[in-house]
N, C-alpha and C positions, 0 to 999 in steps of 0.2 A: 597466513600459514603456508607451508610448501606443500606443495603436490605429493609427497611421498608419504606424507603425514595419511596416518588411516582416522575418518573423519565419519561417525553417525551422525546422523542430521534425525531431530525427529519429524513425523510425519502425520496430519490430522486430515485424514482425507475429508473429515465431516459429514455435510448433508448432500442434499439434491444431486449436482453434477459433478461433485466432488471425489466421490471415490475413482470417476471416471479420470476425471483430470490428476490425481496422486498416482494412477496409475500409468498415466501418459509421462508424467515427470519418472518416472523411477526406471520406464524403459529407454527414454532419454536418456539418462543420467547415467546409466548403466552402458550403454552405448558409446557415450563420451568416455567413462572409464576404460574399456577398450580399447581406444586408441590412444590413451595417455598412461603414464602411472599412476593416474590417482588412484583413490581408494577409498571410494563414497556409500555407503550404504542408509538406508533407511529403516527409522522404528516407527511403527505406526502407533499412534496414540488417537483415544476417544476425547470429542468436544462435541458441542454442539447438541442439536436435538438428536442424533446418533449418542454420546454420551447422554442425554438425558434418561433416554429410553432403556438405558443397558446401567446404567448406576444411577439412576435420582439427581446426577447433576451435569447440569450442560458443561462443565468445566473443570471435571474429575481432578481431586491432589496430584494423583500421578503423573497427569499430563502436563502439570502445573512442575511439577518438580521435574519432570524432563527437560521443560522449555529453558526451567530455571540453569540447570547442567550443559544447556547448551550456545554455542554461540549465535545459532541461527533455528530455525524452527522454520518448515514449507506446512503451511494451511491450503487445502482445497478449498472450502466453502466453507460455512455457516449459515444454518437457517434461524437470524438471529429472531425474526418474528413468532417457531413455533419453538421457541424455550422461554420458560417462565422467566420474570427477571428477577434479576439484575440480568442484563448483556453479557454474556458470554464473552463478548467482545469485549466491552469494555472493563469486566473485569481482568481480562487479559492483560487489558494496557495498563490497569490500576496494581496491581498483586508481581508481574514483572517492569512496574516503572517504567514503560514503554513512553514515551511523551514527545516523540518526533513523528510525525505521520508524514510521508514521502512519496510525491506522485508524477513522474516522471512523463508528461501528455507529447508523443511524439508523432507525427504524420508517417505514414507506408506508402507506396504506393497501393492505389484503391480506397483509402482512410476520406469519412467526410468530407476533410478538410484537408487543405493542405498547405505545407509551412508552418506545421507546427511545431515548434521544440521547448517547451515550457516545461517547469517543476512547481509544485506546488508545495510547498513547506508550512505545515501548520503545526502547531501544538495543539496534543490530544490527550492531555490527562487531567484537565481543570477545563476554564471557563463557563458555555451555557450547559455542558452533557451534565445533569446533575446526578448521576449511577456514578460517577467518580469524582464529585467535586469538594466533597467532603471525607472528613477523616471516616467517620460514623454518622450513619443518616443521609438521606437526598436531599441534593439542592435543590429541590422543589417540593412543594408544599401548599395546602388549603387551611387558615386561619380562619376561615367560614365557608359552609357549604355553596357558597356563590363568590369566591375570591380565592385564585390560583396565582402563587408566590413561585417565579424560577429565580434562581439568585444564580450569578456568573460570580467565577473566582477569575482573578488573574492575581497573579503571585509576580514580585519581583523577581525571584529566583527559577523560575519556569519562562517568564518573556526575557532572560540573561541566557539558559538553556538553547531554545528554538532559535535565538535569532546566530549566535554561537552555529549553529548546525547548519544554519541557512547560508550563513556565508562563507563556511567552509566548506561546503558542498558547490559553492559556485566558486573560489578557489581552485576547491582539487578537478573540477567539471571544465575549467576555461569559460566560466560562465563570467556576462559583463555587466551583467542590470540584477539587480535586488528593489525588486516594487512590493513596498508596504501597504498592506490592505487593513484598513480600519474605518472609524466611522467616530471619531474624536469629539464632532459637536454633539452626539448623542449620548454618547459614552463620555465624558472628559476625565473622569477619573479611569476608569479600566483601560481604555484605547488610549489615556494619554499615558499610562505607564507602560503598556507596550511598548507606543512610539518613543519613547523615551529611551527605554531599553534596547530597543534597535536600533535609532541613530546611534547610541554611546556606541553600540557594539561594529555599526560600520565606519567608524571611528578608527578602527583596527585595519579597514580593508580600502586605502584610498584606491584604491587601483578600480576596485568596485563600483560604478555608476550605483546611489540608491535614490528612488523615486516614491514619494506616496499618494493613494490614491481613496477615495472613499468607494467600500467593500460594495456599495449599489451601484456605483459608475462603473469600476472595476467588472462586477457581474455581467454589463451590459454590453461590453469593450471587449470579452471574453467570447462574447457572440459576433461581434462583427469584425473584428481587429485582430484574433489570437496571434498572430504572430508577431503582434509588437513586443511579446512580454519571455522573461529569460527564467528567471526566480519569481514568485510570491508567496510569500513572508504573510502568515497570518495565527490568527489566534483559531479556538478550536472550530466551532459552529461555521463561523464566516468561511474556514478552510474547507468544512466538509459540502458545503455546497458551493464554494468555486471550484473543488478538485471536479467534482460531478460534472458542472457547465464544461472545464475544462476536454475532462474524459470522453462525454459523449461526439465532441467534436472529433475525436479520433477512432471513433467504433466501439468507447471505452474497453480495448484490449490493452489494457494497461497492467503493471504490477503495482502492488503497495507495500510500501515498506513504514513497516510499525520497530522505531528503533528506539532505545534504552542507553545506558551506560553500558552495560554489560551484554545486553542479546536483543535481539532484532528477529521479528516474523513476518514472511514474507507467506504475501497472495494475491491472487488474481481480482481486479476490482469490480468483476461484473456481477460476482456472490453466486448462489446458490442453485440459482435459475431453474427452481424444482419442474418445474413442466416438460422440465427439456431431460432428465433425469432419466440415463438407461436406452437412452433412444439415439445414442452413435451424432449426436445433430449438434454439440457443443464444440464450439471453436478453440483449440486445448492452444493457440497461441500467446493468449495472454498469461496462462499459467506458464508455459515452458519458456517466456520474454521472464518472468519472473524467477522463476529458476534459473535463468543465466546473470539475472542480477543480483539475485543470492552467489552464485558463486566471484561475480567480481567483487562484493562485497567481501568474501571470507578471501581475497589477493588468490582466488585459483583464475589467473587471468588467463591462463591458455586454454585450461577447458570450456571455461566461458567462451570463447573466443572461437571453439570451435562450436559448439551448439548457437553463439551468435553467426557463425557462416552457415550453416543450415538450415536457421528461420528465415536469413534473406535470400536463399535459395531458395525455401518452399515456399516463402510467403509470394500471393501478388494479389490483383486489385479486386478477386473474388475473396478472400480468405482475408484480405487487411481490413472491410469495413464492416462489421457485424460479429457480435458473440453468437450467434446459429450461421452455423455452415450453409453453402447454399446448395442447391438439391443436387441429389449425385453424386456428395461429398460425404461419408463419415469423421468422425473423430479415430475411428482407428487408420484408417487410409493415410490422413493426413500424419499422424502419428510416425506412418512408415517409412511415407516421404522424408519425414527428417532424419530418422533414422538412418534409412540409406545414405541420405546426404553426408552424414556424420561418418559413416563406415569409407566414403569415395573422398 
């Protein structure tokens, strides 16, 4: 879209640290407008246990039809532990056909680790989550009070989807390696249609290195080696606990991008971090990295571009490794610093 275009984003500040960090992105955002033409504003909408408490449902129609009207959608938090289930979450990705989950693990200076520049690319709307894996009904289930049934889907047309996304992301990225995470002698049916489905599809992309790996060696590799790896390509379960090994190696300040055919919701991956709620001590980096990758995502690349010159300006090696600030530091302070940066 161009810049001149006037553009609402809606807005779910949610639970615990949430309202604090929607509120950190919107005076950003507004700041970046300022010195650009754009013309960005935000509607806030209720989810989570904040919408539970205020309508009976963690995931109110209206915010549902917002998301649905719009191309991108910014989440604060969720506290998906105190809303009844189904997941809030995952019915998100179920009801907007969200089914690319997008995790972008980069080192800072100060970060854990360093040399990291990995994506984790999983499909998130089948496999073991059984709250989405079916049409009607959970994929899991008790046929006797001593016998628990999980049943994983994998669909031909979802491992066609993800892997599709994986390699055009490494594509449009300059990315050189695509490593398949699966586990084929355990799975030979599920993980071999995967593999299956992602060789055809890097079939498409020789330019592409692809390598595959099993999802427990891979885990392991992920601890000691991260910076051998470019893209990982996986199904749902297996991605959501590599994204994590991956994330905490960089202070998990990371964004997630939850993407569809048609709209995509972007949030910060350290969640809800209620303890810390109200108390100025949350590190608003990883949501404001995430709201500059919402906006490369929606082509506003300058103003991206300028709130990405502002985080490497405020950011350094106190503030890059840890979602709690370290003492002496607020969330509004840090807030300001970028801000000004934006304005100079």
């Amino acid at each position: 879209m161009s810049s001149t275009n006037e553009l609402k984003i809606p807005l779910i500040p949610g639970d615990g640290v949430g309202p604090e960090l929607a509120a950190a992105a919107v005076l950003c955002v507004e700041a970046v407008c300022r010195v650009t033409d754009a013309k960005i504003t935000f509607e806030e909408y209720l989810a989570g246990h904040a919408g539970y408490t205020k309508t009976g449902h963690s995931l109110p129609e209206a915010t549902i039809k917002a998301m649905r009207n719009s191309p991108v959608t910014l989440l604060g938090a969720i506290a998906v532990k105190d809303c009844p289930p189904p997941s809030p979450v995952g019915q998100m990705r179920k009801l907007l056909d969200l089914f690319a989950d997008i995790r972008h693990c980069v080192s800072m200076d100060g970060s854990p680790r360093t040399g990291i520049d990995l994506t984790v690319v999983r499909e998130c709307s089948e496999g073991f989550l059984s709250d989405r894996n079916m049409f009607a009904g959970s994929g899991e289930f008790m046929p006797t009070p001593d016998v628990a049934i999980s049943v994983r889907v994998i669909t031909r047309q979802r491992c066609d989807a993800i892997a599709q996304v994986a390699y055009n992301y490494a594509k449009t990225h300059g990315r050189k390696k695509v490593t398949l995470a699966h586990k084929n002698v355990v799975f030979p049916l599920g993980c071999g249609l995967f593999r299956e489905r992602a060789f055809e599809q890097a079939r498409l992309y020789p330019e592409i290195e692809t390598e595959e790996m099993f999802v427990d060696a891979l885990a392991g590799a992920l601890v000691t080696e991260p910076e051998r790896y470019d893209i990982i390509l996986t199904t749902n379960l297996f991605g959501d606990i590599l994204a994590d090994v991956a994330a905490a190696q960089v202070g998990n300040l990371i964004p997630i991008i939850n993407a569809g055919n048609d709209t995509a919701v972007f949030y910060p991956a350290h969640g809800a971090m209620k303890k810390l709620a109200g108390r100025q001590q949350i590190n608003p980096l990883a949501m404001l990295t995430t709201v500059a990758a919402m906006l490369h995502w929606l082509k506003l690349d300058k103003e991206a571009g300028i709130l990405d010159k502002a985080l490497a300006e405020c950011g350094n090696a106190n503030l890059n490794n840890a979602v709690v600030l370290p003492e002496g530091t607020t969330t509004a302070a840090v807030v300001k610093t970028i801000i000004d940066s934006i304005n100079h």
